[in-house]
FIKOLZA-1660 file (N, C-alpha, C; in steps of 0.1 Angstrom, whole numbers, plus 5000, padded with zeros to 4 digits):
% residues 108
   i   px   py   pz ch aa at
   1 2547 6468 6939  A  X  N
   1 2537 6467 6928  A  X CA
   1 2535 6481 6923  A  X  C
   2 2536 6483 6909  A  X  N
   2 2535 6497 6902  A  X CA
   2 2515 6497 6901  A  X  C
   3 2513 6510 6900  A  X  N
   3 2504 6514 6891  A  X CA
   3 2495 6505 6879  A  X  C
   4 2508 6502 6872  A  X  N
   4 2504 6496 6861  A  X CA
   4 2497 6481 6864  A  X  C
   5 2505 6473 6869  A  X  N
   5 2504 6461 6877  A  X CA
   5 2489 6459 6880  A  X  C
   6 2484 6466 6890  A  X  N
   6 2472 6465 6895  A  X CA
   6 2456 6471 6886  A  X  C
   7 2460 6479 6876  A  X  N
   7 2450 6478 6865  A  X CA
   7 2445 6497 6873  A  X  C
   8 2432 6494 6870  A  X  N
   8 2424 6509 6868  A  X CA
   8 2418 6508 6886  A  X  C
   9 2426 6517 6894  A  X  N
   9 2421 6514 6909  A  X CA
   9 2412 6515 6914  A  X  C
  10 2397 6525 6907  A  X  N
  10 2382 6521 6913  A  X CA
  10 2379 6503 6912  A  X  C
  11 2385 6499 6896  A  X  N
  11 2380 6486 6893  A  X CA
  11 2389 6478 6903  A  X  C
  12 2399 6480 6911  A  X  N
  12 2404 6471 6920  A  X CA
  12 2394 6470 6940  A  X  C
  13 2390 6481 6935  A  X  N
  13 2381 6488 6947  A  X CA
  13 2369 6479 6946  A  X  C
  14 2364 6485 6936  A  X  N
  14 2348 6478 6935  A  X CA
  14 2349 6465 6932  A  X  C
  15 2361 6457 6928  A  X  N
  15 2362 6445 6928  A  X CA
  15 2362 6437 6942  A  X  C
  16 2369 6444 6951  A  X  N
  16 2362 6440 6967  A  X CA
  16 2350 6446 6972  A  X  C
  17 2343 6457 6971  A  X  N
  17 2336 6460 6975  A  X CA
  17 2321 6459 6965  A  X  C
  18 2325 6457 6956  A  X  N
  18 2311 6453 6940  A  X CA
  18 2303 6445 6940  A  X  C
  19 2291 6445 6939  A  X  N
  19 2278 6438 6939  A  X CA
  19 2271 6446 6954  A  X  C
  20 2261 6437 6955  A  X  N
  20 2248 6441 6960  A  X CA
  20 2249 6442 6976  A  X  C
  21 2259 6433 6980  A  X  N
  21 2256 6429 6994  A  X CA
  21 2273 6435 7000  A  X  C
  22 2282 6431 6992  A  X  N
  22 2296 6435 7000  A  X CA
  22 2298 6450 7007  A  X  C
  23 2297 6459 7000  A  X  N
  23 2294 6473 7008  A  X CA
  23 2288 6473 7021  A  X  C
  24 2275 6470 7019  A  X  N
  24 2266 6469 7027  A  X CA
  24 2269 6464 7041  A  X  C
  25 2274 6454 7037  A  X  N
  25 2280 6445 7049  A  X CA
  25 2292 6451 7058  A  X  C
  26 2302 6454 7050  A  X  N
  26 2309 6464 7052  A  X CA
  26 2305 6474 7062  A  X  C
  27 2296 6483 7054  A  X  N
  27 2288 6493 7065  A  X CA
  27 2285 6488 7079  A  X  C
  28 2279 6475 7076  A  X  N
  28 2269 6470 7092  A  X CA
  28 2278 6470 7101  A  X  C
  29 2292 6465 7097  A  X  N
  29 2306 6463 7107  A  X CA
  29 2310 6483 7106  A  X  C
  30 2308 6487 7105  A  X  N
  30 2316 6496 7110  A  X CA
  30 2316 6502 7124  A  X  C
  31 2304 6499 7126  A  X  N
  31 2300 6506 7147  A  X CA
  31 2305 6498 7152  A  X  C
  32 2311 6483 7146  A  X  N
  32 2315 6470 7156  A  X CA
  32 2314 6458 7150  A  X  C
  33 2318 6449 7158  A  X  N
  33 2316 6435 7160  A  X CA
  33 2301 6430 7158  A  X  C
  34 2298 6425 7153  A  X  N
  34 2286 6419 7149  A  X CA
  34 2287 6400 7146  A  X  C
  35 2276 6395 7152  A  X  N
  35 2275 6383 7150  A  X CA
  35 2269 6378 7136  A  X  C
  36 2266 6367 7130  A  X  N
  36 2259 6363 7120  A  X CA
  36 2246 6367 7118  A  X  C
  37 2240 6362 7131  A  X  N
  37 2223 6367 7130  A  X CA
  37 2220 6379 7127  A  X  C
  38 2231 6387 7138  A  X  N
  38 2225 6401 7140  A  X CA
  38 2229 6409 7123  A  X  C
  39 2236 6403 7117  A  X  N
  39 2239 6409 7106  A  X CA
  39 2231 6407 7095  A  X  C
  40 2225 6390 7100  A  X  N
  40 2216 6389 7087  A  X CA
  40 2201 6393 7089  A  X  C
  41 2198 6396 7100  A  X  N
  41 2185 6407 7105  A  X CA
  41 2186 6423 7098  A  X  C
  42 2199 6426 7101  A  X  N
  42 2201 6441 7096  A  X CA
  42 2200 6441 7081  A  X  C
  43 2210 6433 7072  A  X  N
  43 2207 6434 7059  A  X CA
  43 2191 6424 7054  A  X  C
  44 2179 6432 7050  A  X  N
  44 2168 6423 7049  A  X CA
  44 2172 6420 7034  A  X  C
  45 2166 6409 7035  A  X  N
  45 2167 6406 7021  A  X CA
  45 2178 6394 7017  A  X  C
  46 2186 6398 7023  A  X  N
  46 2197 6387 7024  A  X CA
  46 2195 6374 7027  A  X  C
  47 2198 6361 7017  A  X  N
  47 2199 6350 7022  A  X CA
  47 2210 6343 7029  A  X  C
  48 2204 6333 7043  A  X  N
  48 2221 6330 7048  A  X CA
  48 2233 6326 7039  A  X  C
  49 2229 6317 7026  A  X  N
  49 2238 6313 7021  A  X CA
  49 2247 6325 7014  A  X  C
  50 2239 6335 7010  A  X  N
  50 2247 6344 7001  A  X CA
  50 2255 6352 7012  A  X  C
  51 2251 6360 7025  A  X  N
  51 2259 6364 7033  A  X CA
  51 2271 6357 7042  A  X  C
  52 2268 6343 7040  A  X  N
  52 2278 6336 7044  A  X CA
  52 2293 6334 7036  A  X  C
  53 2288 6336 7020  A  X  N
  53 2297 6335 7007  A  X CA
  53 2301 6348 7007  A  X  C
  54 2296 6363 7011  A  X  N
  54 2295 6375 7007  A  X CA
  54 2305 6376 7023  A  X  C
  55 2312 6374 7033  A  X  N
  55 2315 6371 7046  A  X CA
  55 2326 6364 7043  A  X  C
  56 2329 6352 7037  A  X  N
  56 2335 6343 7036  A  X CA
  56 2351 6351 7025  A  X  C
  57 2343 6358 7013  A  X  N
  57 2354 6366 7001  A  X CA
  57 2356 6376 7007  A  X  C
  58 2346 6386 7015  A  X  N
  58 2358 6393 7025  A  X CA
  58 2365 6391 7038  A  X  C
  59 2367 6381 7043  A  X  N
  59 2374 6372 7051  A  X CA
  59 2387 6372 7042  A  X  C
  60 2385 6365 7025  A  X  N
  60 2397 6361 7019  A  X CA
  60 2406 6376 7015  A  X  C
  61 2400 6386 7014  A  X  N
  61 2399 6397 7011  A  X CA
  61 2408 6403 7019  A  X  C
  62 2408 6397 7036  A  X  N
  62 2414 6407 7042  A  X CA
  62 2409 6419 7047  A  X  C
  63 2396 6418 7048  A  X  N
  63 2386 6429 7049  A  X CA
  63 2380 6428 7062  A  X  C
  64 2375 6415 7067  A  X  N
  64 2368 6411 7079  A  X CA
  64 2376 6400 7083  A  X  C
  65 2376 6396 7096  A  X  N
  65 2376 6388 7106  A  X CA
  65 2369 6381 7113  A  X  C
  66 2369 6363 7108  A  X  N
  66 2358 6360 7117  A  X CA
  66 2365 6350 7124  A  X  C
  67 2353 6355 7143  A  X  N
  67 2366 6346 7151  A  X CA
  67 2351 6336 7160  A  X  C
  68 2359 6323 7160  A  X  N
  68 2352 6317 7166  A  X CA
  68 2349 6313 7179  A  X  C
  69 2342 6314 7187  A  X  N
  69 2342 6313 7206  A  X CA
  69 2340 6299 7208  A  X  C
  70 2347 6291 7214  A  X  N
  70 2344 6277 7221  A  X CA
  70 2331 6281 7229  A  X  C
  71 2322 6278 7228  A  X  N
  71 2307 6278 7231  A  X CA
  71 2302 6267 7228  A  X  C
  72 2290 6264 7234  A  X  N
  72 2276 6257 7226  A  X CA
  72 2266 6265 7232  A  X  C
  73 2257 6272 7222  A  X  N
  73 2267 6263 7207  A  X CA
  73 2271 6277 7203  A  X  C
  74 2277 6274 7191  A  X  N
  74 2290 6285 7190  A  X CA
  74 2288 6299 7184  A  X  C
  75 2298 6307 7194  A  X  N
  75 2293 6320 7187  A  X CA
  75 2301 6325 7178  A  X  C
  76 2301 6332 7167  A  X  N
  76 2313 6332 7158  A  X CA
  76 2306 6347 7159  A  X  C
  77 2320 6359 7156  A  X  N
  77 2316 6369 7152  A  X CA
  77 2323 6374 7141  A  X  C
  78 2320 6383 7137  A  X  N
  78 2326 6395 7125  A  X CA
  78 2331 6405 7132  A  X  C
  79 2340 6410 7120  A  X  N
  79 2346 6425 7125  A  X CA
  79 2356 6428 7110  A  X  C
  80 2357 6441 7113  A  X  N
  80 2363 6446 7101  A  X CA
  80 2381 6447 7106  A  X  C
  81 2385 6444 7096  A  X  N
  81 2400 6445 7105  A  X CA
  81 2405 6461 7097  A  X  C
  82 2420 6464 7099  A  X  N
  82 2426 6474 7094  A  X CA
  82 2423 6482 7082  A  X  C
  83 2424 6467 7076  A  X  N
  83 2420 6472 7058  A  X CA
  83 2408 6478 7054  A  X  C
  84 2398 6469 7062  A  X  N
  84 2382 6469 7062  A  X CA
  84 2381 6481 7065  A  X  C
  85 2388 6485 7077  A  X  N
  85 2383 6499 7081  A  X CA
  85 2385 6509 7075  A  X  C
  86 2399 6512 7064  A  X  N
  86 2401 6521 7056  A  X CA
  86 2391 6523 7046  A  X  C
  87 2377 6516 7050  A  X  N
  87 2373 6513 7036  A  X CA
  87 2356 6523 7042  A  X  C
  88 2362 6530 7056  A  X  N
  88 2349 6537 7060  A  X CA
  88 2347 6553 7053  A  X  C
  89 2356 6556 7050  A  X  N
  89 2358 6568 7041  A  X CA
  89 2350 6566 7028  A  X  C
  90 2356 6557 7022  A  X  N
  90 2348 6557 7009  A  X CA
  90 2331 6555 7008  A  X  C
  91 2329 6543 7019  A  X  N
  91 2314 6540 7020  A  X CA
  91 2308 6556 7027  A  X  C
  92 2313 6562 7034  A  X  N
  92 2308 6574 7037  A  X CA
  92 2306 6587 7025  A  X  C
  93 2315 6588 7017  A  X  N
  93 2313 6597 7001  A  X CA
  93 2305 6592 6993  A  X  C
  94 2307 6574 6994  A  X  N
  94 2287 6570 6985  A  X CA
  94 2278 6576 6994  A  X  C
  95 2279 6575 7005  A  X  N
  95 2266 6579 7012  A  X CA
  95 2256 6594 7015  A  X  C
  96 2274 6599 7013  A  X  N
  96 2271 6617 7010  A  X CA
  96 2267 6620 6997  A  X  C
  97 2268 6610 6987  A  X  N
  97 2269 6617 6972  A  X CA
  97 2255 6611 6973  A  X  C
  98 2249 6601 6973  A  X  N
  98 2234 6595 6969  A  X CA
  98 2227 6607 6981  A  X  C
  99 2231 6608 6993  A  X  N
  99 2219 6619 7000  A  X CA
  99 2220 6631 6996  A  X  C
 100 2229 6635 6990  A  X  N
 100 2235 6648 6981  A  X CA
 100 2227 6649 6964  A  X  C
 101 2225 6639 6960  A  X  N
 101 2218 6641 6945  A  X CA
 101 2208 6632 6948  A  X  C
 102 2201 6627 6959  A  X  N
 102 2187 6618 6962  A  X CA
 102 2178 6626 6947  A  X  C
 103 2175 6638 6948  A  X  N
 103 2166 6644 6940  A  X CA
 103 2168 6642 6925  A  X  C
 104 2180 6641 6922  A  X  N
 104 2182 6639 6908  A  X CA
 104 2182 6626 6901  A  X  C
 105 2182 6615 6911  A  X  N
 105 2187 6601 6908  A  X CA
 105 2173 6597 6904  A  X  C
 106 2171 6587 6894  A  X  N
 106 2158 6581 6892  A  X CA
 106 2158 6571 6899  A  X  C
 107 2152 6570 6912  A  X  N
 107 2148 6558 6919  A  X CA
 107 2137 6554 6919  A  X  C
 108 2129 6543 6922  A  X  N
 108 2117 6542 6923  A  X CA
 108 2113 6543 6938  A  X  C
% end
């Protein structure tokens, strides 16, 4: 696949990782494996349905891994696989650049 093919490569980027919640999530898996609960406690705000859909397109993504345990009742976890994880570099340079210009950014 050329260059051309794939369009403008931030917009291929933030097309997996864009909107509110996908980053985010991303981040919570990077120390590890994480279950459902424990992930939907960490991001507040989040509803189960939307982190289940927001879990579900990086699953399709190729980004995360979710594996299921024969349990009752069952434990399903998360994890970031290969791809996901090349993706801790980048979430680390947003994280340096927003703590790096905090002062200039108009937040409320």
């Amino acid at each position: 696949m050329s260059r051309k093919d794939v369009g403008c490569p931030v917009e291929v980027t933030l097309g997996i990782i864009g909107g509110r919640w996908k980053a985010m999530v991303i981040h919570e898996l990077i120390p590890g494996t994480r279950r459902f609960n424990e992930l939907n406690r960490a991001l507040r705000g989040i509803s189960h349905r939307t982190l289940a859909q927001q879990l579900r397109e990086l699953e399709q993504r190729g980004i995360v891994t979710r594996t299921v345990h024969a349990e009752i009742p069952p434990k399903v976890e998360y994890e970031l696989t290969e791809l996901g994880r090349s993706l801790e570099p980048v979430l680390m340079a947003m994280h340096d650049w927003a703590v790096q210009h905090h002062n200039e950014l108009n937040e409320p």
